[in-house]
C-alpha positions in Angstrom: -35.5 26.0 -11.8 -36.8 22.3 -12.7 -33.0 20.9 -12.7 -32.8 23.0 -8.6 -36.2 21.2 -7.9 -35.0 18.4 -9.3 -31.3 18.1 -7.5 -33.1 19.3 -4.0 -35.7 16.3 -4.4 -33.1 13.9 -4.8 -31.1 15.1 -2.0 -33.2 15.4 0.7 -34.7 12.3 -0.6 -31.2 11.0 0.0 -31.3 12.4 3.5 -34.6 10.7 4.1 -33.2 7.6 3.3 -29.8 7.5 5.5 -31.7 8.8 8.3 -33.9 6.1 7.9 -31.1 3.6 7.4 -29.3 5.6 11.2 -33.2 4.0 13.0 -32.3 0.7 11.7 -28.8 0.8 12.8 -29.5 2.5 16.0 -31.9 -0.7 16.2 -29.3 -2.9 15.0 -26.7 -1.2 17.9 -29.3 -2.3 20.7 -29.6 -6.0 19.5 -26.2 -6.4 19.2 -24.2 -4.2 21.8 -26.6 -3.5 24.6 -28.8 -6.2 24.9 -26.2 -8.5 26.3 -25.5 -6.3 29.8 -29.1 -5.5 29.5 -30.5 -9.3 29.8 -28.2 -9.6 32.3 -29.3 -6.6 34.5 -33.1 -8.0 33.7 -32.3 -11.2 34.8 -30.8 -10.3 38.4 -33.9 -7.6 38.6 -31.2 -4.7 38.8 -34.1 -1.7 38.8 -31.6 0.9 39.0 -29.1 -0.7 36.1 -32.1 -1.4 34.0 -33.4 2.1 33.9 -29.7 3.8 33.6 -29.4 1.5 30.7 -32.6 2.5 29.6 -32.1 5.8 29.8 -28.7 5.8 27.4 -29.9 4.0 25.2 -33.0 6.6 24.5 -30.0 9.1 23.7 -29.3 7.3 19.9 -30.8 9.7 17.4 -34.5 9.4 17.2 -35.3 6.8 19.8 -38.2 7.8 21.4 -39.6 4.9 24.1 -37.5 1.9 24.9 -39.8 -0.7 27.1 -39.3 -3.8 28.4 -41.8 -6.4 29.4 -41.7 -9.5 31.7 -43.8 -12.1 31.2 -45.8 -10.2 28.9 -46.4 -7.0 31.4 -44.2 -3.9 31.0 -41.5 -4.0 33.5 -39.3 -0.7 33.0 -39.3 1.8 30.4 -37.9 5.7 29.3 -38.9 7.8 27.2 -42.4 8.1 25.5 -44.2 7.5 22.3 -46.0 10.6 20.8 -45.2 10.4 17.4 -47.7 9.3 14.7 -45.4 7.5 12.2 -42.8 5.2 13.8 -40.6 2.2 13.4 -40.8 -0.3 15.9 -38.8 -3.4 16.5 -39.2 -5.9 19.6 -36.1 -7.5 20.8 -36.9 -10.7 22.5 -34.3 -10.7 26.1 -32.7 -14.4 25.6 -30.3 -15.7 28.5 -28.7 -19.1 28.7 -29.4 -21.1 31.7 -28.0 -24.8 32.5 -27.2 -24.8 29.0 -31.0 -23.9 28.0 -31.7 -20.8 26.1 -34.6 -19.1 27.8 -36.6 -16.1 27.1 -36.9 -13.5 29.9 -38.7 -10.8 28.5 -38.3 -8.2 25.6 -37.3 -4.9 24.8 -39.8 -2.9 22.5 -38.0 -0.1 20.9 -39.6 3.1 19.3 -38.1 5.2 16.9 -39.5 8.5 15.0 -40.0 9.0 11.8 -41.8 12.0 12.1 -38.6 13.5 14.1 -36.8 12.8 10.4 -39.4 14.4 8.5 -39.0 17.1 10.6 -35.6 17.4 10.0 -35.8 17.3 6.2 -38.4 20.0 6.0 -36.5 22.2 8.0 -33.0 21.5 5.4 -35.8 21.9 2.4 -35.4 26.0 2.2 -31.4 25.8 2.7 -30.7 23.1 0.7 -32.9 24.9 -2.5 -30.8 28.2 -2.0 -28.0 26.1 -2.1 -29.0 24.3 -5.3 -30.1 27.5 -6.9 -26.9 29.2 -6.2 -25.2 26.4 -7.8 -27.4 25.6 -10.9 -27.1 29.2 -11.6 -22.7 29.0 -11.3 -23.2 26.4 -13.8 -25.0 27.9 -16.0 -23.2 31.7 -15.8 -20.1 29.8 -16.5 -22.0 28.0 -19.2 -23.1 31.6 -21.0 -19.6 32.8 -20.8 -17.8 29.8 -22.1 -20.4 30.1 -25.1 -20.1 33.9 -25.5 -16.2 33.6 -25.4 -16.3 30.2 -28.2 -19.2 31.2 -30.4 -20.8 34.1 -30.0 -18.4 36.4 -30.5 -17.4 34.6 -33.7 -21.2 34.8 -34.8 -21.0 38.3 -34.0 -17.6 39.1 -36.5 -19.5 37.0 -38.9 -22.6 39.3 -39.3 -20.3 42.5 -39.1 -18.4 41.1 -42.4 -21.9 39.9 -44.0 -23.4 43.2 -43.5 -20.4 45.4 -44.6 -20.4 43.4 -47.8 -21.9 45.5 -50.9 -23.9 43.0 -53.4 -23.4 45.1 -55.8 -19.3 45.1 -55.9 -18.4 41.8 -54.8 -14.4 42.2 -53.3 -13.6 38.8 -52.6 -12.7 39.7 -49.1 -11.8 36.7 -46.5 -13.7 36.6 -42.8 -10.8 36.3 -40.1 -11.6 35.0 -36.8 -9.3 34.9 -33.8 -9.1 31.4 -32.7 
């Protein structure tokens, strides 16, 4: 039972962490690949392109509010933020402008953690049956690998030990099937 506990904890712990690590890259995705057409649509003042942009990008796995401010005010936003443990990252909007780099507003992006929790707790009872069904393969294949290699022997060995008579001594030999 300790070893299932044990195997369970470490994977979902596992799980925890690479759903963590999807957040960050989900985060990562937004700098890199989206914020590039989404400055762009900022900067003209595109409403509709802004919020359809918006609004895909709050379809990556656990993104919950996406917002971007202007001059320090929010501007557009999807989504909303009801969860009580988060990650949040703010992407500053940067666009180059007669060869000046200026900043035009932000993006402000909200993930869930609780959403992963959630997810774990929900694996937690399938991922312990699964466990326990294997820790107990293991260990039936264990019992008959050591019932076929020594018990058995032990058990020939006690036959001949008890069929021996102390008081007439025969000099017989113990034969074991190897």
């Amino acid at each position: 039972m300790t070893i299932t506990a044990i195997i369970t904890a470490l994977e979902l712990h596992a799980r925890y962490r690479h759903d963590l690590g999807q957040i960050d890259r989900s985060i990562e995705f937004i700098g890199k690949s989206s914020l590039p057409s989404l400055t762009d649509s900022v900067w003209v003042s595109d409403q509709e392109q802004v919020q359809t942009q918006l609004d895909g990008l709050l379809r990556l796995p656990d993104i919950e509010f996406l917002g971007i401010s202007v001059d320090g005010r929010p501007r557009w936003s999807a989504g909303e933020a009801v969860s009580h443990r988060v990650v949040t990252a703010e992407v500053p909007l940067v666009r180059e402008h007669r060869g000046q780099s200026l900043t035009i507003g932000s993006v402000k992006v909200v993930a869930s953690v609780d959403r992963v929790l959630a997810r774990v707790w929900d694996e937690l009872l399938m991922v312990l049956i699964g466990n326990a069904v294997k820790t107990l393969m293991v260990a039936g294949f264990m019992l008959l690998v050591f019932q076929y290699l020594v018990t058995r022997h032990l058990t020939r060995i006690a036959a001949f030990v008890r069929r021996i008579d102390p008081a007439d001594p025969r000099g017989e030999e113990v034969e074991l099937d190897r």
